[in-house]
C-alpha positions as CSV (number, residue, x, y, z in Angstrom):
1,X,-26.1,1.6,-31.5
2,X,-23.5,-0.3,-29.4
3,X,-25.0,-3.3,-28.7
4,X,-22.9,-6.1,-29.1
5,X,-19.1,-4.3,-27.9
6,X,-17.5,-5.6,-24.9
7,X,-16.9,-3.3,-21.9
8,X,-13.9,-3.1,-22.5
9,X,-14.0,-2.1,-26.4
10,X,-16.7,0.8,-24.9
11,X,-14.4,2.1,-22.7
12,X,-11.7,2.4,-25.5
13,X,-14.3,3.8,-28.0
14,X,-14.8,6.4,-25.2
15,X,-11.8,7.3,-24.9
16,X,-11.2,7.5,-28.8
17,X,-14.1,10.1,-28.8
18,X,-12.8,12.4,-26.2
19,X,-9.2,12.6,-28.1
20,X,-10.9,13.5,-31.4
21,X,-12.6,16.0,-29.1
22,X,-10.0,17.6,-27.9
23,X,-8.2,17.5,-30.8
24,X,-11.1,19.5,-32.5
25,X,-10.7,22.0,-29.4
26,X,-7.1,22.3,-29.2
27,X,-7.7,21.0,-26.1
28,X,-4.5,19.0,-24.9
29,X,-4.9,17.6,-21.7
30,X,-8.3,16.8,-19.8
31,X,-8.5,15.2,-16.3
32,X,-8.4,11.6,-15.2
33,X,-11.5,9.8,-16.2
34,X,-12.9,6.8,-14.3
35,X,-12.6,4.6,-17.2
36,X,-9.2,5.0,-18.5
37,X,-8.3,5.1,-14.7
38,X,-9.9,1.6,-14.3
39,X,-8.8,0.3,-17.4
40,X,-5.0,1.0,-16.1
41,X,-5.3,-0.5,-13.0
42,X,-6.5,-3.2,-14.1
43,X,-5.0,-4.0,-17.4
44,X,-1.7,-2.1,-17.1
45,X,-0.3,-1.8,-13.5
46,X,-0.3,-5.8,-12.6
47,X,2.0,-5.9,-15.5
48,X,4.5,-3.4,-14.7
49,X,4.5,-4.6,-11.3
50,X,5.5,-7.8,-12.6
51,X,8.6,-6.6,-14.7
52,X,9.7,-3.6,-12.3
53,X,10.3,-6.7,-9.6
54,X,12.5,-8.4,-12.2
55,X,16.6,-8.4,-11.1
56,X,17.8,-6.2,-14.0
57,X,15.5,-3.3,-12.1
58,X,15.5,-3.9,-8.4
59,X,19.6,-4.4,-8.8
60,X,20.4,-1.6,-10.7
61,X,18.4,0.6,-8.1
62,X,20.0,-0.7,-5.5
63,X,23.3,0.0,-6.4
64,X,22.5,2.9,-7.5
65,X,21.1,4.2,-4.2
66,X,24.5,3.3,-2.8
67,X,26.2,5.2,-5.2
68,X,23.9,8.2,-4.3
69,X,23.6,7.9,-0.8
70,X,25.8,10.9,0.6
71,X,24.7,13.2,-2.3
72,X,23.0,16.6,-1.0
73,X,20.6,18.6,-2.3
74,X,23.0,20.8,-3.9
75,X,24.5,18.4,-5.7
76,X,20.7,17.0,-7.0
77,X,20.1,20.0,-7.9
78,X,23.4,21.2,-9.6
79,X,22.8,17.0,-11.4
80,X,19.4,18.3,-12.7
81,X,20.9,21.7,-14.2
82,X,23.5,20.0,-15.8
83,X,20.6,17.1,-17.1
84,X,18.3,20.4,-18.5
85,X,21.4,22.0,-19.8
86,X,22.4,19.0,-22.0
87,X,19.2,18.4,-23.7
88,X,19.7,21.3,-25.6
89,X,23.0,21.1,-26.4
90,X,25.1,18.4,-28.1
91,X,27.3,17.6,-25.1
92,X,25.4,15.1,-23.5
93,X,28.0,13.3,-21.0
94,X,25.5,12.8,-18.1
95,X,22.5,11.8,-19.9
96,X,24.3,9.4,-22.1
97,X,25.6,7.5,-19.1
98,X,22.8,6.9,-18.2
99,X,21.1,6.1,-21.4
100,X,23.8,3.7,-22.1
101,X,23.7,1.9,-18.8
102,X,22.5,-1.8,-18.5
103,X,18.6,-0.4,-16.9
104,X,17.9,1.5,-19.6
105,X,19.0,-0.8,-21.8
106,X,16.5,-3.3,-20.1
107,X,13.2,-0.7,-19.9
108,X,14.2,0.1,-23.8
109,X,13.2,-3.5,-24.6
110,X,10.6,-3.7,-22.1
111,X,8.8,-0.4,-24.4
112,X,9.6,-2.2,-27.7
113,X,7.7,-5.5,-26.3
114,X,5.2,-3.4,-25.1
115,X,4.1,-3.1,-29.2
116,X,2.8,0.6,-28.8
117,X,1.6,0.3,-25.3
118,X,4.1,2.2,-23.2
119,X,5.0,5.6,-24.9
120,X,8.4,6.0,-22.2
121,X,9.5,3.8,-19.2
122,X,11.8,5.5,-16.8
123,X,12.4,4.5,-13.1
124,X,14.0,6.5,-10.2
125,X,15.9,5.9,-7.4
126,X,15.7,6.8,-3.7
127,X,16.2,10.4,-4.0
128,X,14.0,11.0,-7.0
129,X,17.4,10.8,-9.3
130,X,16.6,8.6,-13.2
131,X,18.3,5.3,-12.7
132,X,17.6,3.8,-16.1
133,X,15.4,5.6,-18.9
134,X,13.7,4.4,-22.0
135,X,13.8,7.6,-23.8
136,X,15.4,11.3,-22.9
137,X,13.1,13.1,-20.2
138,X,13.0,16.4,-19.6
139,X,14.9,17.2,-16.3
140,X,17.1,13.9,-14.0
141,X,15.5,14.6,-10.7
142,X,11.7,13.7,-10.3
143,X,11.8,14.1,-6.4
144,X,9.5,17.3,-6.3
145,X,7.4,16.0,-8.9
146,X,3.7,13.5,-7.7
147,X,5.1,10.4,-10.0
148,X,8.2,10.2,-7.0
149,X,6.4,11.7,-4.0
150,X,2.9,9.3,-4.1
151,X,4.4,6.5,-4.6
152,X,8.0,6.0,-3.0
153,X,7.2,7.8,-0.2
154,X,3.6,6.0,-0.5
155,X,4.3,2.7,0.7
156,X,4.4,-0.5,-1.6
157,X,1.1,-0.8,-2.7
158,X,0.9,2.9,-4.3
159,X,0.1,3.5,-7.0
160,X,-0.6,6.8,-9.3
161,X,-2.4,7.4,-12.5
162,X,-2.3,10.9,-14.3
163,X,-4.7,12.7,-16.5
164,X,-4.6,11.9,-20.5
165,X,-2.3,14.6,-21.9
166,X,-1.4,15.2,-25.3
167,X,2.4,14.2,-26.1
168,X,3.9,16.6,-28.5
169,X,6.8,14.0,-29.6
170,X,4.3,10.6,-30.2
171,X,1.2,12.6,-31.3
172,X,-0.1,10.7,-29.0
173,X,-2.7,11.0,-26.2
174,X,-1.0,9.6,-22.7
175,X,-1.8,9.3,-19.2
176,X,1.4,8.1,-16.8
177,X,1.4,5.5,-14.5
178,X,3.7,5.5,-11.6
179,X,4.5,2.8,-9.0
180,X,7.2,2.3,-6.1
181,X,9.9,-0.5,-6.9
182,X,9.9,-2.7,-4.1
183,X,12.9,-4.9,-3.0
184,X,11.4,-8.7,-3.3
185,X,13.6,-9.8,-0.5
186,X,12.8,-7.2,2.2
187,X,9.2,-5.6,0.9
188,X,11.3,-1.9,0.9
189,X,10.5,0.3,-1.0
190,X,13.8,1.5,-3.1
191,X,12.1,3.8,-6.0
192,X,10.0,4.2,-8.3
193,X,9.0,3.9,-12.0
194,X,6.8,6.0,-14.7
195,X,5.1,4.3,-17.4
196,X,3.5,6.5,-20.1
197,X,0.4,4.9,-21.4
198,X,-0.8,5.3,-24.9
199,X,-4.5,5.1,-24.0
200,X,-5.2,4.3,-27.8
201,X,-4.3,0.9,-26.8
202,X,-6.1,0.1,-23.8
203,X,-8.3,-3.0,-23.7
């Protein structure tokens, strides 16, 4: 029945027949699955290494880990209220600087080249705090979350893929992919960055 279809167009045919699946179910998330794991690393991930090791990212990180550097936990945490507390509200001083700064501005066009691809690109900082941001998240401080704790604390060559999860705002199924952002000059590892993946578009 499929002879003929590429590897590659079976593994997105599978993954086409799970969503409909699950949407049958109301099933919204499932676990990772060897092929659209595979099909990320190998497809996806080179690429965002690529563009998280441009300037626009590993600069702004930089600085902003400066910026950060004495900040305790308190403070993250009082940050992260007063991110949650704003997405609700229409005062939205905190999450508009960041929206409006010069990363976010950069990862916005990165998701609009990506034609579909990448359903929200945000990347964090040393402590787990959003740098730059493609679209609104939830909460500002990742650091107690897997997407910030396997891979900056990982080492350069993490790297973590999620399970496909149903996104309420792109009707869209989703797995996220996370790497560390590594300083080109030194190999350090300064942060880290979260690519939502619409898997109807792997290849």
């Amino acid at each position: 029945m499929f002879q003929g279809l590429s590897k590659s167009s079976l593994q997105v045919l599978g993954i086409a027949v799970m969503a409909a699946l699950l949407l049958a179910t109301g099933d919204r998330s499932v676990a990772a699955t060897t092929d659209h794991v595979q099909a990320i690393r190998q497809s996806v991930a080179p690429k965002v290494k690529a563009w998280v090791a441009d300037p626009a990212v590993v600069s702004a990180v930089r600085a902003q880990n400066r910026d950060h550097e004495g900040l305790t936990q308190s403070e993250i945490d009082r940050l992260d209220k007063q991110w949650r507390a704003e997405t609700k509200s229409g005062s939205r001083t905190l999450i508009d600087s960041i929206l409006s700064n010069s990363l976010s501005k950069f990862l916005s066009g990165v998701k609009g080249d990506s034609q579909g691809l990448y359903s929200e690109v945000f990347v964090m900082d040393n402590k787990g705090l959003n740098a730059g941001q493609s679209d609104v998240t939830s909460d500002y401080w990742q650091g107690d979350e897997d997407k910030w704790k396997k891979t900056y604390l990982a080492g350069p060559d993490a790297i973590l893929i999620g399970a496909i999860e149903f996104d309420e705002s792109t009707q869209a199924f989703q797995s996220q992919l996370s790497l560390p952002v590594v300083d080109p000059d030194n190999g350090e590892v300064i942060g880290a960055v979260t690519v939502g993946v619409n898997v109807d578009f792997l290849q």
